[in-house]
C-alpha positions as CSV (number, residue, x, y, z in Angstrom):
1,X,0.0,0.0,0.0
2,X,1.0,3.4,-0.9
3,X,-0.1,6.9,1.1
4,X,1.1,10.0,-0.9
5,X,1.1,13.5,0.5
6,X,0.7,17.0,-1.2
7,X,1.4,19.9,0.9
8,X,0.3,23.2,-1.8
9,X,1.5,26.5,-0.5
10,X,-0.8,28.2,-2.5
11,X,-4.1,27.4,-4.4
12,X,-6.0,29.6,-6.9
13,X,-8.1,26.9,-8.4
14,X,-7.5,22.6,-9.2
15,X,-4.7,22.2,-6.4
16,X,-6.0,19.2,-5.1
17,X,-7.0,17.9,-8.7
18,X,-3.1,18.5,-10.4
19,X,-1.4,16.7,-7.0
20,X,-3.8,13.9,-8.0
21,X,-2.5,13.8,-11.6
22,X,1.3,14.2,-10.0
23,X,1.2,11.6,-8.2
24,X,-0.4,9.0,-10.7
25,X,2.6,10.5,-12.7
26,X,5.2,10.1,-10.4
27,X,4.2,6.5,-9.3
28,X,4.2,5.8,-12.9
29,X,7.6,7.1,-13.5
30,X,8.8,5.8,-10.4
31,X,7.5,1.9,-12.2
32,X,5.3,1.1,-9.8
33,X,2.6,-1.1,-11.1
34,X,-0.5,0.4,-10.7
35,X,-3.5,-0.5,-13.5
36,X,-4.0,2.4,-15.6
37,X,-3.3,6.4,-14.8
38,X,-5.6,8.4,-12.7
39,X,-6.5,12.4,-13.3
40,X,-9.3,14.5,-11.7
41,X,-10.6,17.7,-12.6
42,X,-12.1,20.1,-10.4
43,X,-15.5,20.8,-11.1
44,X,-18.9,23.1,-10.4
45,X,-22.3,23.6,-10.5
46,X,-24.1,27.1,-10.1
47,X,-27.4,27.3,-9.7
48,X,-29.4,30.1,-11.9
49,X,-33.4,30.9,-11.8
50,X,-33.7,28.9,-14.8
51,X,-31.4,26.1,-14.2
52,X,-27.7,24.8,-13.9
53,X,-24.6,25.4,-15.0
54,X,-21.9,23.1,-14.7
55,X,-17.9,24.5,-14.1
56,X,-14.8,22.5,-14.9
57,X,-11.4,23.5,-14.2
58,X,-12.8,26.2,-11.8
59,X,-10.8,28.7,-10.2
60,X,-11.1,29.3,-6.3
61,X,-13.3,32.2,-6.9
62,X,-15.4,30.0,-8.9
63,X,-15.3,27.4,-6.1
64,X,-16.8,30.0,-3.5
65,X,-19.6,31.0,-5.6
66,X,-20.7,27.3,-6.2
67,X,-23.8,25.7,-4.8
């Protein structure tokens, strides 16, 4: 079993998504035999009068304002 650990000194959006992608990376380059990559993305959903609209990538203001 593996734990990896991501300390971010600063974040302005998909921090925790990109250390996810890193470390499938690393553990890759490193030839560790794991079954296929791994990514994330960061996503949202804002609610409007009329409906939804769905966010990807989002930024940290973007995260706030997300229901």
């Amino acid at each position: 079993a593996f734990r990896l650990v991501s300390e971010v000194l600063s974040s302005n959006g998909s921090s925790s998504m990109a250390s996810v992608c890193g470390s499938s990376l690393s553990l890759m380059d490193a030839g560790v035999p794991i079954k296929a990559a791994v990514a994330g993305v960061a996503m949202g959903l804002i609610a409007h009068d009329d409906g939804f609209v769905t966010l990807t990538d989002i930024l940290g203001v973007e995260d706030a304002l997300g229901d």
